[in-house]
N, CA, C and O atoms as a GROMACS GRO file, in nm:
protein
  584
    1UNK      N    1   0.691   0.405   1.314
    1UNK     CA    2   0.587   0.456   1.226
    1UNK      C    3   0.587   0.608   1.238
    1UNK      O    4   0.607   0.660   1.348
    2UNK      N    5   0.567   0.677   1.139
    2UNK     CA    6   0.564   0.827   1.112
    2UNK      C    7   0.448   0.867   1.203
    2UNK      O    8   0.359   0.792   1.243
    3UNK      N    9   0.459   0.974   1.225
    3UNK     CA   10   0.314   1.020   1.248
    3UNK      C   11   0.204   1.091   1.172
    3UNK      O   12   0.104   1.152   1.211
    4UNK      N   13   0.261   1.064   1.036
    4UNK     CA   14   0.174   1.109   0.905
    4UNK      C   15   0.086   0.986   0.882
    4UNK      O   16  -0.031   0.993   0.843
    5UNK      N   17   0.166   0.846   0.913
    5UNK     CA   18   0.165   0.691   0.912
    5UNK      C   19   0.019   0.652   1.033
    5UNK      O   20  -0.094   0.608   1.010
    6UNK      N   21   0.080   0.690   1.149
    6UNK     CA   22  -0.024   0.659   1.215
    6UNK      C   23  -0.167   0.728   1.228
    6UNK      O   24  -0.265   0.668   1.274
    7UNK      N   25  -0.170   0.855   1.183
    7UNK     CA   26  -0.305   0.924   1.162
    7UNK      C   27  -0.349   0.855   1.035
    7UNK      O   28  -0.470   0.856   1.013
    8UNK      N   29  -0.265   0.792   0.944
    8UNK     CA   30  -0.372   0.771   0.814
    8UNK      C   31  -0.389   0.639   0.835
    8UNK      O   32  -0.482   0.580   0.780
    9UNK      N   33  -0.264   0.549   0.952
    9UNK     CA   34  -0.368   0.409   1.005
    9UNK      C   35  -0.492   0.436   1.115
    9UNK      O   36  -0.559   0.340   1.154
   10UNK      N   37  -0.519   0.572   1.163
   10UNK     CA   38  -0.611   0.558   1.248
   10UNK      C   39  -0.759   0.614   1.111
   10UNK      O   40  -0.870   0.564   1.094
   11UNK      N   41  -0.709   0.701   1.058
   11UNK     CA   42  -0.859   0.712   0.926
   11UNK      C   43  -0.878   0.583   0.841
   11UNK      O   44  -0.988   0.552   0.797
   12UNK      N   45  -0.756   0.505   0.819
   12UNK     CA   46  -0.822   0.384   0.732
   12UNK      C   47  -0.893   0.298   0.834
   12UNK      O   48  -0.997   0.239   0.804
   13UNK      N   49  -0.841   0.289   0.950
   13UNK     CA   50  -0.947   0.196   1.046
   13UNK      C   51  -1.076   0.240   1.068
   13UNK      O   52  -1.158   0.149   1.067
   14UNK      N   53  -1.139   0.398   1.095
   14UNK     CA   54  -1.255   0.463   1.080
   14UNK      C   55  -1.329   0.447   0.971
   14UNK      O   56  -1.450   0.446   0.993
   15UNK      N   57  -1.293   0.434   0.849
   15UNK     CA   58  -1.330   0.482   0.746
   15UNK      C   59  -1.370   0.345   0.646
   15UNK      O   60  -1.290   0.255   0.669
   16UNK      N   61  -1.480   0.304   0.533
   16UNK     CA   62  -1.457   0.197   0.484
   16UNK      C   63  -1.354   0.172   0.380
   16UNK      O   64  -1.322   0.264   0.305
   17UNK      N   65  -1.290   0.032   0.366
   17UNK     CA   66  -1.178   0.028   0.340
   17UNK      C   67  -1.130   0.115   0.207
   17UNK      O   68  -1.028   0.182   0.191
   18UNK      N   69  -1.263   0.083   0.099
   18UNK     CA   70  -1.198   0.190  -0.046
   18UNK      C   71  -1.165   0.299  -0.062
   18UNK      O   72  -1.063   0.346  -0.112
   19UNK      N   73  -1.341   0.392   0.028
   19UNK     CA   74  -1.286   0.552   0.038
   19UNK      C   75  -1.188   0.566   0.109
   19UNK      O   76  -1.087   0.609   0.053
   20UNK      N   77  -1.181   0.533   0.268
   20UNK     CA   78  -1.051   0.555   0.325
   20UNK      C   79  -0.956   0.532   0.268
   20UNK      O   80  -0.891   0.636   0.279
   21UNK      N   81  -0.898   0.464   0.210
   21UNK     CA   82  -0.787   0.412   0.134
   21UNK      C   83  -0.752   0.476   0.011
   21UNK      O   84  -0.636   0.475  -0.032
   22UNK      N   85  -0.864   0.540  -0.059
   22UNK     CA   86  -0.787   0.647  -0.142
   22UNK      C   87  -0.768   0.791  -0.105
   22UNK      O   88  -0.680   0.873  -0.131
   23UNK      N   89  -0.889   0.795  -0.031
   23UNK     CA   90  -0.811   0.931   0.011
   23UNK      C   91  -0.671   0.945   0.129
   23UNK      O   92  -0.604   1.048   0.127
   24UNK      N   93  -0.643   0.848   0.214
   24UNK     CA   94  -0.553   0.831   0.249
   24UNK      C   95  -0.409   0.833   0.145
   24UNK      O   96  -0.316   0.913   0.133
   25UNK      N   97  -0.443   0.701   0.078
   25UNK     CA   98  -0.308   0.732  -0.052
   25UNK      C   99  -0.325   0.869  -0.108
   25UNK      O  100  -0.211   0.914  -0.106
   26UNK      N  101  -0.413   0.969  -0.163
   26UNK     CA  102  -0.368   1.062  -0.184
   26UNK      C  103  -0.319   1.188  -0.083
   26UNK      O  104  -0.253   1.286  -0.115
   27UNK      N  105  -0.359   1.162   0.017
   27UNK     CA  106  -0.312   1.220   0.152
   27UNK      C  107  -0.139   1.201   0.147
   27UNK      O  108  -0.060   1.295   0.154
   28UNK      N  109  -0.101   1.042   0.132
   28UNK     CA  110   0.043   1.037   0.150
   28UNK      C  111   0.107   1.116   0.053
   28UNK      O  112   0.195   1.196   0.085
   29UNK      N  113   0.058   1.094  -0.106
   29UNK     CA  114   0.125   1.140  -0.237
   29UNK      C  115   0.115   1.263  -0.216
   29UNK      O  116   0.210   1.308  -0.279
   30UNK      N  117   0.051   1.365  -0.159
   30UNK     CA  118   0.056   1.479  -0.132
   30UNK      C  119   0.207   1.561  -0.031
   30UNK      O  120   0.276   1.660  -0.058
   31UNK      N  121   0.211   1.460   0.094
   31UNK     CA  122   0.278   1.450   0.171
   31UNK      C  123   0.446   1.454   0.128
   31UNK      O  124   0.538   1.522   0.172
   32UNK      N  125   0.438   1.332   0.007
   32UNK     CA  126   0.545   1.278  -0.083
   32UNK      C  127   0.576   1.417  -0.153
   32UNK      O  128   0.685   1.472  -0.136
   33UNK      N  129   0.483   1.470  -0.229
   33UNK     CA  130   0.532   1.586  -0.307
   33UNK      C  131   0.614   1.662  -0.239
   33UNK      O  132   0.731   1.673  -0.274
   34UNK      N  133   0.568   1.720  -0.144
   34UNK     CA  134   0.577   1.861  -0.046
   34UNK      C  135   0.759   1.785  -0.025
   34UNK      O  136   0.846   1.859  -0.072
   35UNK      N  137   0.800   1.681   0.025
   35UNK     CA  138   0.871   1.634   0.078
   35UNK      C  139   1.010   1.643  -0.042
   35UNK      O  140   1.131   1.662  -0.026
   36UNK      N  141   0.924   1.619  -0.163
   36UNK     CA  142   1.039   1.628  -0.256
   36UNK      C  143   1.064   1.750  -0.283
   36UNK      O  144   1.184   1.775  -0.290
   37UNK      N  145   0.974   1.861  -0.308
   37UNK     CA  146   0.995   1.961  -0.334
   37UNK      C  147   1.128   2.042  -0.245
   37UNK      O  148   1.193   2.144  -0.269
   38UNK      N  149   1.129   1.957  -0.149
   38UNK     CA  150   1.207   2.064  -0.051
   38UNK      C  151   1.339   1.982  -0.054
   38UNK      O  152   1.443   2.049  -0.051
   39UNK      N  153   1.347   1.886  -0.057
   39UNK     CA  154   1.488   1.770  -0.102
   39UNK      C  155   1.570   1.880  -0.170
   39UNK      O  156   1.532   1.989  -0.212
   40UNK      N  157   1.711   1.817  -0.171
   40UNK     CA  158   1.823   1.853  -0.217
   40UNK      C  159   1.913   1.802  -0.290
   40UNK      O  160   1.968   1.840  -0.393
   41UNK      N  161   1.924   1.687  -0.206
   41UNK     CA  162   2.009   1.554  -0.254
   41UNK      C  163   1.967   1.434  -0.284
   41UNK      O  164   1.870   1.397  -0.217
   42UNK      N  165   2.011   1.349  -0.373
   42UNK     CA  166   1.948   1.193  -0.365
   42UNK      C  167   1.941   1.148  -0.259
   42UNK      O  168   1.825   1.112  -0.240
   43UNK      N  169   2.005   1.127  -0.172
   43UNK     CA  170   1.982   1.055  -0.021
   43UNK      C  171   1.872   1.178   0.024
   43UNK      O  172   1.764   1.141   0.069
   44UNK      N  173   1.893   1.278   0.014
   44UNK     CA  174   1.742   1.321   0.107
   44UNK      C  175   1.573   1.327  -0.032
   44UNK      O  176   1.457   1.365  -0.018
   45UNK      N  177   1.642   1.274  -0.136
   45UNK     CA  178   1.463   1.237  -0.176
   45UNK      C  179   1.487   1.093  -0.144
   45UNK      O  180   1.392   1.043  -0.083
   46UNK      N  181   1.604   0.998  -0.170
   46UNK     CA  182   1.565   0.872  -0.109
   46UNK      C  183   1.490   0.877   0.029
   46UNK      O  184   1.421   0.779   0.057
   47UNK      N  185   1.498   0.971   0.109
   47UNK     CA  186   1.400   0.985   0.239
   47UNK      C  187   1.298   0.990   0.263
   47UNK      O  188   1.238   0.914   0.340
   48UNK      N  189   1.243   1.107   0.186
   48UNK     CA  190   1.124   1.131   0.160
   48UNK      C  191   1.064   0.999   0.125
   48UNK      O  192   0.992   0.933   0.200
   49UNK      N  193   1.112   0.959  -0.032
   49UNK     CA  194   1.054   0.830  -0.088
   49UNK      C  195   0.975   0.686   0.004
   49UNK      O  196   0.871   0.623  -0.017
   50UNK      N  197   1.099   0.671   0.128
   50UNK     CA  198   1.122   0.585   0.225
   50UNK      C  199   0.987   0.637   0.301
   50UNK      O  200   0.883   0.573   0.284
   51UNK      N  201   0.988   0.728   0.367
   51UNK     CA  202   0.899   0.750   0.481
   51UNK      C  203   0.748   0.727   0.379
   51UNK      O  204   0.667   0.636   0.398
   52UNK      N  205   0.736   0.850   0.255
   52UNK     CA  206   0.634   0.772   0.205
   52UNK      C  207   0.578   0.637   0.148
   52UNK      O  208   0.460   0.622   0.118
   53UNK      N  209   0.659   0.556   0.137
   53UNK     CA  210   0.644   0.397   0.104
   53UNK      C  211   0.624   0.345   0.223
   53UNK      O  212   0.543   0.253   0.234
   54UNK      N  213   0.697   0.394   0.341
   54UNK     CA  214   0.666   0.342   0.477
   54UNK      C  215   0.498   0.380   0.543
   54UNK      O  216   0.424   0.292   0.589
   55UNK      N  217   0.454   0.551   0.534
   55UNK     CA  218   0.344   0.546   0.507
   55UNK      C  219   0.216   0.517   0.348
   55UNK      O  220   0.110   0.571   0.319
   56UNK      N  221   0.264   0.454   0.310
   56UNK     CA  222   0.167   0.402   0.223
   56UNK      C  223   0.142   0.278   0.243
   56UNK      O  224   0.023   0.251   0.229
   57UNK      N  225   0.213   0.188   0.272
   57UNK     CA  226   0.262   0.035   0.309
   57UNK      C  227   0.159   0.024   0.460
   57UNK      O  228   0.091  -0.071   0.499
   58UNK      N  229   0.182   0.178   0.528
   58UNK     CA  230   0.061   0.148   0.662
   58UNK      C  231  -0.080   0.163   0.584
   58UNK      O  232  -0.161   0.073   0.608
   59UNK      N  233  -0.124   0.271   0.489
   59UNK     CA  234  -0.237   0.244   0.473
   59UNK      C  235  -0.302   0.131   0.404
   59UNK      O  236  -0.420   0.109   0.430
   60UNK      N  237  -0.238   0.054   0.316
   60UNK     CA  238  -0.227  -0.090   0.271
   60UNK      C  239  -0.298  -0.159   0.378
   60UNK      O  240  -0.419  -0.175   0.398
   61UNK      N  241  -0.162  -0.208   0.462
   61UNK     CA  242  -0.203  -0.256   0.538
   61UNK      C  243  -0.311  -0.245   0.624
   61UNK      O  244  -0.396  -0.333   0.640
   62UNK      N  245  -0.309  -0.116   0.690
   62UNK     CA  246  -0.432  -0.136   0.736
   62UNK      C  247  -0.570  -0.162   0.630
   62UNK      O  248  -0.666  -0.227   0.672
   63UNK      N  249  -0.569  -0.110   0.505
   63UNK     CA  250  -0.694  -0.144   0.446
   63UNK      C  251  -0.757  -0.289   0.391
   63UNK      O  252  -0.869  -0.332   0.365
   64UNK      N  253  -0.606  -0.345   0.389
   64UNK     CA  254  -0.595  -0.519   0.382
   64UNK      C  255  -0.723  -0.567   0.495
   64UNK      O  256  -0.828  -0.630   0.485
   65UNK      N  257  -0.652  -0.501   0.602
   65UNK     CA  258  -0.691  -0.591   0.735
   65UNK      C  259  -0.833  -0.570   0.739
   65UNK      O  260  -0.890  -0.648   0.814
   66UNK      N  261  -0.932  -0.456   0.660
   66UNK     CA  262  -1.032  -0.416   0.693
   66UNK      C  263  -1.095  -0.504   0.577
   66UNK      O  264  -1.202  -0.553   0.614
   67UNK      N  265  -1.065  -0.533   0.470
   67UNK     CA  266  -1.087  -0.592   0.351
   67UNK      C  267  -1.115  -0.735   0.409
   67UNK      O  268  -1.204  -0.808   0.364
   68UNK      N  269  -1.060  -0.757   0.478
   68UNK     CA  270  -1.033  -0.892   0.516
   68UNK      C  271  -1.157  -0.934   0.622
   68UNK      O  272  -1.233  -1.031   0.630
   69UNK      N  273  -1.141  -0.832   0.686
   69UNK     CA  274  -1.233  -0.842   0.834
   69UNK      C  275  -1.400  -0.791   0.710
   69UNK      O  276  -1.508  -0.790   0.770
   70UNK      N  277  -1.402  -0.775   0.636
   70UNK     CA  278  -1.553  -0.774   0.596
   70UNK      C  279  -1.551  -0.921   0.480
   70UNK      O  280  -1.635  -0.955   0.396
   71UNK      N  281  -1.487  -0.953   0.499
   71UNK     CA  282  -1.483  -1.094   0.437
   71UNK      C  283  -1.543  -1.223   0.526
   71UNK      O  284  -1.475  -1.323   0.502
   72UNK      N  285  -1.644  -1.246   0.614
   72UNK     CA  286  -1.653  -1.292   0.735
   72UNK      C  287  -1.714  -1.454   0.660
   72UNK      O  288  -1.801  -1.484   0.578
   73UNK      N  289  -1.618  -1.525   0.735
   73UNK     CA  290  -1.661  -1.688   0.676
   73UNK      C  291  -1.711  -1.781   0.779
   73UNK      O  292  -1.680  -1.898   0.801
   74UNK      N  293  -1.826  -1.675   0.859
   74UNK     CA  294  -1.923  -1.765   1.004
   74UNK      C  295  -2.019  -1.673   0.989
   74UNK      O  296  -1.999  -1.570   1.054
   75UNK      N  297  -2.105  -1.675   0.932
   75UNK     CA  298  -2.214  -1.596   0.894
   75UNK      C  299  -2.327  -1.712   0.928
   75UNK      O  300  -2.430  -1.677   0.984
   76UNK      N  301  -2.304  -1.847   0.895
   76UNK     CA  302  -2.439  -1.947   0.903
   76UNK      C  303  -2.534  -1.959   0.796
   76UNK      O  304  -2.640  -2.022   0.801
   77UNK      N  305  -2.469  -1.871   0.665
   77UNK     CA  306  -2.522  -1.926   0.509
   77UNK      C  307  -2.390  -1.978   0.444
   77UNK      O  308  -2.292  -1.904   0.429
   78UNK      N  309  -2.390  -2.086   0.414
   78UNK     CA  310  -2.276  -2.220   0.392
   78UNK      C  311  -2.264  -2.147   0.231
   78UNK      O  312  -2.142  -2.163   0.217
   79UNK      N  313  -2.290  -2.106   0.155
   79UNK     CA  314  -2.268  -2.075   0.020
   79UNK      C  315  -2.198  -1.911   0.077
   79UNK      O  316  -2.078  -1.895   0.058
   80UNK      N  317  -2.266  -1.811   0.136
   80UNK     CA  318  -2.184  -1.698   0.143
   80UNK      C  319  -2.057  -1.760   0.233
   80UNK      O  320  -1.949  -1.742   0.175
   81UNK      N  321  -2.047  -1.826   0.357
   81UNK     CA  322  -1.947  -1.878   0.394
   81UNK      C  323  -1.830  -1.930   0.296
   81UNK      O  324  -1.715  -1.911   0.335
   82UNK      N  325  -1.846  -1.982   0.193
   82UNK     CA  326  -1.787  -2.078   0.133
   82UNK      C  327  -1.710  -1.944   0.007
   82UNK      O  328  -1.590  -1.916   0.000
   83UNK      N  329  -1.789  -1.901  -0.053
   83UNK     CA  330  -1.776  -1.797  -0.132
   83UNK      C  331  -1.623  -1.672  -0.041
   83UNK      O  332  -1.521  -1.621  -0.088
   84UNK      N  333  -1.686  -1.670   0.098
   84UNK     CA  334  -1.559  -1.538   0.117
   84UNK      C  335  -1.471  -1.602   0.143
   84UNK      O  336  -1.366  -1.538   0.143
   85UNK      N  337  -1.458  -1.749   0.179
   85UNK     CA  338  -1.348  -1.818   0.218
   85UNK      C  339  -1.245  -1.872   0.126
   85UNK      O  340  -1.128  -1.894   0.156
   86UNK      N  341  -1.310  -1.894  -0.011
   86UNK     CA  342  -1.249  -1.866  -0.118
   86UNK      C  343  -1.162  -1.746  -0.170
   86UNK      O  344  -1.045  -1.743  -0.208
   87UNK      N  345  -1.258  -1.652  -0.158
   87UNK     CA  346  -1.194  -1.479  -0.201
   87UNK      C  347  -1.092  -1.449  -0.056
   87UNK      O  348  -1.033  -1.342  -0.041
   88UNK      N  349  -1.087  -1.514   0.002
   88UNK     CA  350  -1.031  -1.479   0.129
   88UNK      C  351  -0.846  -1.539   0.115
   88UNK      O  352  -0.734  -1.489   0.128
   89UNK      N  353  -0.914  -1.692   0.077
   89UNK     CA  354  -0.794  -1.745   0.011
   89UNK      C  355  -0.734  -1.717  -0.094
   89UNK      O  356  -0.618  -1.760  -0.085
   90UNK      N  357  -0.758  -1.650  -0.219
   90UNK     CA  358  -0.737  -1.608  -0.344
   90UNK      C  359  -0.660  -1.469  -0.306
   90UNK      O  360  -0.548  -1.436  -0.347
   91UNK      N  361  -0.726  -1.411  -0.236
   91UNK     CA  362  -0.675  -1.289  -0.185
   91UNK      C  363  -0.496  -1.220  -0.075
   91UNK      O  364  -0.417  -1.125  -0.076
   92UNK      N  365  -0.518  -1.344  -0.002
   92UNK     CA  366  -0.415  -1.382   0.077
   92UNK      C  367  -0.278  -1.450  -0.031
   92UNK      O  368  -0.160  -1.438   0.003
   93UNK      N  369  -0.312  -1.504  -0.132
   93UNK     CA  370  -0.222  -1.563  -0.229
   93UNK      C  371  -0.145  -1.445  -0.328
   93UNK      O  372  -0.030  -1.428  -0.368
   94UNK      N  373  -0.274  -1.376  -0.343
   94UNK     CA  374  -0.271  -1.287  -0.400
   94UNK      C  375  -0.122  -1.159  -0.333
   94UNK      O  376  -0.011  -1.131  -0.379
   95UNK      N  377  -0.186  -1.121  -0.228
   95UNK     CA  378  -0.102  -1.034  -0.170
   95UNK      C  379   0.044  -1.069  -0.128
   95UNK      O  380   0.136  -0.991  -0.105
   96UNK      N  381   0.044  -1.181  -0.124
   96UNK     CA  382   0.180  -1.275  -0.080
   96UNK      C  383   0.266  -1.259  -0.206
   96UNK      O  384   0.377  -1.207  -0.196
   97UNK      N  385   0.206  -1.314  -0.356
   97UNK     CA  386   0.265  -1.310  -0.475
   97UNK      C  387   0.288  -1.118  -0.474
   97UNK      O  388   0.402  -1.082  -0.443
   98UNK      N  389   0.222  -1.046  -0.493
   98UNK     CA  390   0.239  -0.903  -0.499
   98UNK      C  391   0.378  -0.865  -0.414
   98UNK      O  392   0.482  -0.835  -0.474
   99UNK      N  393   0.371  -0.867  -0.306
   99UNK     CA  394   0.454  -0.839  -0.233
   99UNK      C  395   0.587  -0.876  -0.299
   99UNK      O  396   0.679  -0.796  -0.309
  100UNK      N  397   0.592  -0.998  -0.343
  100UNK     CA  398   0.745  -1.056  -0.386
  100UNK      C  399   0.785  -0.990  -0.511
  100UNK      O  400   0.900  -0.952  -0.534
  101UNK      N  401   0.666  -0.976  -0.605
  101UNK     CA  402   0.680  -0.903  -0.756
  101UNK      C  403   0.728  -0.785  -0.701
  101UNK      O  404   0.847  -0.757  -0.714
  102UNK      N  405   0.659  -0.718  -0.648
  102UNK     CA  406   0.714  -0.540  -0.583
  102UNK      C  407   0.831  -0.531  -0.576
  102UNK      O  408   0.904  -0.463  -0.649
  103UNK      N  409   0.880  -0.638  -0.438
  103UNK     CA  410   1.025  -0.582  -0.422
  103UNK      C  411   1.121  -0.631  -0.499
  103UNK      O  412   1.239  -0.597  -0.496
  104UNK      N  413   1.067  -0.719  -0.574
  104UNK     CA  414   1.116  -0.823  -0.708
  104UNK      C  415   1.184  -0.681  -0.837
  104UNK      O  416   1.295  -0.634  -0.860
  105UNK      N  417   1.086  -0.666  -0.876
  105UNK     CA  418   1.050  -0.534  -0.955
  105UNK      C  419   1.130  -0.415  -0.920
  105UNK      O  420   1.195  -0.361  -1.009
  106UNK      N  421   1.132  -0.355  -0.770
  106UNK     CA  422   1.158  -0.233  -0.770
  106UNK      C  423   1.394  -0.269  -0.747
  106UNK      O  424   1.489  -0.191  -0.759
  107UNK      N  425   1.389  -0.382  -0.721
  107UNK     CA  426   1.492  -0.394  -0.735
  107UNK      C  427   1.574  -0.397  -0.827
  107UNK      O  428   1.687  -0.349  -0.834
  108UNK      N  429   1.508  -0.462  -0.908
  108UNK     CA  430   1.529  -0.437  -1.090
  108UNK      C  431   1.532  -0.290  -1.121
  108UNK      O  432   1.618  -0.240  -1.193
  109UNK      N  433   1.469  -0.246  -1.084
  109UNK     CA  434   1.438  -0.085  -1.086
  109UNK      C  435   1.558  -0.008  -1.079
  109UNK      O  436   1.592   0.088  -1.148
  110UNK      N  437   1.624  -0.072  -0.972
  110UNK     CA  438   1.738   0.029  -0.887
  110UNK      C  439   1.861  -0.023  -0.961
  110UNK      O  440   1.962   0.047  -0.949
  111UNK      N  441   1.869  -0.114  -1.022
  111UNK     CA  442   2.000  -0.218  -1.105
  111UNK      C  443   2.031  -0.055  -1.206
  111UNK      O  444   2.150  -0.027  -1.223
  112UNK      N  445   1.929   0.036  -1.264
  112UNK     CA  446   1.958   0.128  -1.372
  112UNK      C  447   2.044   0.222  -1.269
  112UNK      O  448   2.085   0.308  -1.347
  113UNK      N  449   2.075   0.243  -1.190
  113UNK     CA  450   2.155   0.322  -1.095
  113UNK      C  451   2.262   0.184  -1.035
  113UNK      O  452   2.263   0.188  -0.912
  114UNK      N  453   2.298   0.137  -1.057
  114UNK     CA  454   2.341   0.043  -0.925
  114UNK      C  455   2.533   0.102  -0.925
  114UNK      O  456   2.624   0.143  -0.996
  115UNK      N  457   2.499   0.069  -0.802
  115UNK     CA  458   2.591   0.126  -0.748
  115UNK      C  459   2.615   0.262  -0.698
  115UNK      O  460   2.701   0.300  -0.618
  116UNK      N  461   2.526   0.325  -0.756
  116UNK     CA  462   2.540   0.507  -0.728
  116UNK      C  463   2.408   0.588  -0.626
  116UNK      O  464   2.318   0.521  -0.576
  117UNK      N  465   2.414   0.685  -0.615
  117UNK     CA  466   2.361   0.767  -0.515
  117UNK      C  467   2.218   0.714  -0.538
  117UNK      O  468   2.144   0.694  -0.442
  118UNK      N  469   2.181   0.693  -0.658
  118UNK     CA  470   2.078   0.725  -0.698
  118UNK      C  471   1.983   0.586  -0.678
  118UNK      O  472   1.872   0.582  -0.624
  119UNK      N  473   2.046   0.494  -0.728
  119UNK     CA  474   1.989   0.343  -0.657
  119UNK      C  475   1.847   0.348  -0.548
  119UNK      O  476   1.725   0.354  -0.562
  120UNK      N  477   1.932   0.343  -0.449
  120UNK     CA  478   1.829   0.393  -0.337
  120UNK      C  479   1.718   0.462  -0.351
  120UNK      O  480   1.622   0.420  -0.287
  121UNK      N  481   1.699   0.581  -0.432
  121UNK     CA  482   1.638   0.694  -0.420
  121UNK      C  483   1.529   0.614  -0.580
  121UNK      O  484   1.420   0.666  -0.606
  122UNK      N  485   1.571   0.509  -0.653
  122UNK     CA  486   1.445   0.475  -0.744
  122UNK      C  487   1.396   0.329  -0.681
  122UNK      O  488   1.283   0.300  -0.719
  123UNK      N  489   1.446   0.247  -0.607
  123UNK     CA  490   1.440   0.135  -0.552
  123UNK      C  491   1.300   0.227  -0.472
  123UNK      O  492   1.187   0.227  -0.521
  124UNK      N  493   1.334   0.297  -0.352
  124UNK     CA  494   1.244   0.380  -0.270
  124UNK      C  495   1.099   0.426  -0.324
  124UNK      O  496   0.985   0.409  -0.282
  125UNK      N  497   1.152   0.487  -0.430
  125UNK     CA  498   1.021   0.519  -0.534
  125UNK      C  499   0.930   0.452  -0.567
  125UNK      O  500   0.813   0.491  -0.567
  126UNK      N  501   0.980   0.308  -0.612
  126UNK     CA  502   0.951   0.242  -0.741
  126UNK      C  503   0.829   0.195  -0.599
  126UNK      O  504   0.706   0.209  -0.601
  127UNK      N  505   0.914   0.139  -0.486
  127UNK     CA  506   0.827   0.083  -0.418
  127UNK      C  507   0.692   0.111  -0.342
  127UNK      O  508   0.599   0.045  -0.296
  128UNK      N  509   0.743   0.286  -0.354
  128UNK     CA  510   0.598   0.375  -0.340
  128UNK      C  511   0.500   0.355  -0.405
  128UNK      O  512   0.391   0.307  -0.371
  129UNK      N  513   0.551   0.406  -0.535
  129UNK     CA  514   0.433   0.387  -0.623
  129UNK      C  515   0.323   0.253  -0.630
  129UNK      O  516   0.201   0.256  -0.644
  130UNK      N  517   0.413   0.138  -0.615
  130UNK     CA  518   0.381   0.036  -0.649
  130UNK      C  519   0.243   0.014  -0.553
  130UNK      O  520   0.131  -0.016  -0.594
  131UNK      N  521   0.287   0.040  -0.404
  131UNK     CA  522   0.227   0.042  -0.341
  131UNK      C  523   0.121   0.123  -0.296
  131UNK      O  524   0.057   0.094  -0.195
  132UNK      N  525   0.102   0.211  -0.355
  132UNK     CA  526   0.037   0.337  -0.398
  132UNK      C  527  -0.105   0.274  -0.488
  132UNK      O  528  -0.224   0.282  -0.458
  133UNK      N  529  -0.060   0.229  -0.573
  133UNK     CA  530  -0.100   0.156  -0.703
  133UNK      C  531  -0.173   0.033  -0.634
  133UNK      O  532  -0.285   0.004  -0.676
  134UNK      N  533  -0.123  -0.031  -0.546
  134UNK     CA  534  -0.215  -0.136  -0.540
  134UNK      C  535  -0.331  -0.164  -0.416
  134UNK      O  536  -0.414  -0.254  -0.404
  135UNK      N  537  -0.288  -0.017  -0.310
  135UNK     CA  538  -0.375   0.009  -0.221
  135UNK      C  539  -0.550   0.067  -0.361
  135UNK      O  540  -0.672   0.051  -0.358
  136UNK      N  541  -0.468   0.121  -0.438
  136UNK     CA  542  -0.626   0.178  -0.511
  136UNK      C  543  -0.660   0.069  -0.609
  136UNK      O  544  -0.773   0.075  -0.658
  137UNK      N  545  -0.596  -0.010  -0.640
  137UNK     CA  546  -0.630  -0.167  -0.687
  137UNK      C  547  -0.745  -0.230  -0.587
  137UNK      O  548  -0.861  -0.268  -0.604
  138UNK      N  549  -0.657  -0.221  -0.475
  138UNK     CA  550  -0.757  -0.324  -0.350
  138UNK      C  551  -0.882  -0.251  -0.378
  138UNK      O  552  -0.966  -0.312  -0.443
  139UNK      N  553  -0.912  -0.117  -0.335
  139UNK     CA  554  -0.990  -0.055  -0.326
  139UNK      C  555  -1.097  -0.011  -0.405
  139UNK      O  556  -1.205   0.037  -0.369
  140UNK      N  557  -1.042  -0.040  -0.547
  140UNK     CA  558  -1.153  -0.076  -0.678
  140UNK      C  559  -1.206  -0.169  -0.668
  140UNK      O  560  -1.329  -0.174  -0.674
  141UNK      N  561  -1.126  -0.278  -0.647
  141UNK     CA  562  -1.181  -0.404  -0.623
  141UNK      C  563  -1.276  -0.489  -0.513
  141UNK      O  564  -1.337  -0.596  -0.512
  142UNK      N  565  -1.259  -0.410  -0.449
  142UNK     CA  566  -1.334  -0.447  -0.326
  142UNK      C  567  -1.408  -0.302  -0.247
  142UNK      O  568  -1.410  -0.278  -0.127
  143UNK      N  569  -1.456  -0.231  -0.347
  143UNK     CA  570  -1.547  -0.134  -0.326
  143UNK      C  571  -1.708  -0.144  -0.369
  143UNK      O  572  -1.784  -0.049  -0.389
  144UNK      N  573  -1.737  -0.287  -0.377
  144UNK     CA  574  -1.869  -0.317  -0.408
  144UNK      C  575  -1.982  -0.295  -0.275
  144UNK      O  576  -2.105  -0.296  -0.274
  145UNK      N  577  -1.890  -0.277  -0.177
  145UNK     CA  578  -1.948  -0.308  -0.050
  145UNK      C  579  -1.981  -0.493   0.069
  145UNK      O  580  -2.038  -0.517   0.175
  146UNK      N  581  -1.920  -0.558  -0.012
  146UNK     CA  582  -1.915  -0.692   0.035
  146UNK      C  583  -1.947  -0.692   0.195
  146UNK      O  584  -1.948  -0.798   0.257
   0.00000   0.00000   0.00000
């Protein structure tokens, strides 16, 4: 893990999961810029790309886990019980299907390069964004305060 990675898994764990989680993703995309700006070559923005998908993928995750953990299905009201255990399950299905579309998707992505330098360097991307995109998905969505 980066250490751009682990400071923005230690603010999404502080922080509640939506705000933390976007300002974290824009923390990384910031990170991402600076990183390309200074690139040279396709293999060194495929790098950049990488480390930021690698830190974005941590703030995900960690904001999953926080999403999850306020989802609590032992509370001792059988209707709110029943209710997050549902969204809990819907959610978990949810992220499982996502995950496969992503790398489903960003692979398709990289087929418009295939074979060449460049492959890598939109495969990398595609998967940023994506993930970029669906940390502030989670975070719309589950910014009601549950």
């Amino acid at each position: 893990m980066t250490r751009t990675a682990a400071l923005l898994l230690a603010l999404a764990l502080a922080t509640p999961a939506a705000a933390g989680a976007r300002e974290d993703v824009d923390a990384v995309e910031a990170t991402e810029k600076a990183c390309m700006a200074k690139a040279g070559s396709d293999p060194e923005y495929a790098d950049c790309e990488a480390t930021a998908h690698a830190d974005a993928d941590a703030v995900l995750n960690a904001a999953y886990k926080v999403i999850v953990g306020e989802l609590p299905t032992n509370t001792g009201d059988a209707s709110i019980d029943a209710e997050n255990g549902e969204t809990l399950r819907r959610l978990k299905a949810a992220q499982r299907a996502w995950v496969a579309f992503r790398d489903a998707e960003c692979d398709l992505e990289g087929a418009e390069m295939l074979g060449g330098t460049g492959e890598n360097l939109m495969i990398e991307g595609c998967l940023f964004q994506l993930t970029v995109d669906r940390v502030r998905a989670l975070a719309d969505r589950f910014d009601s305060g549950r």
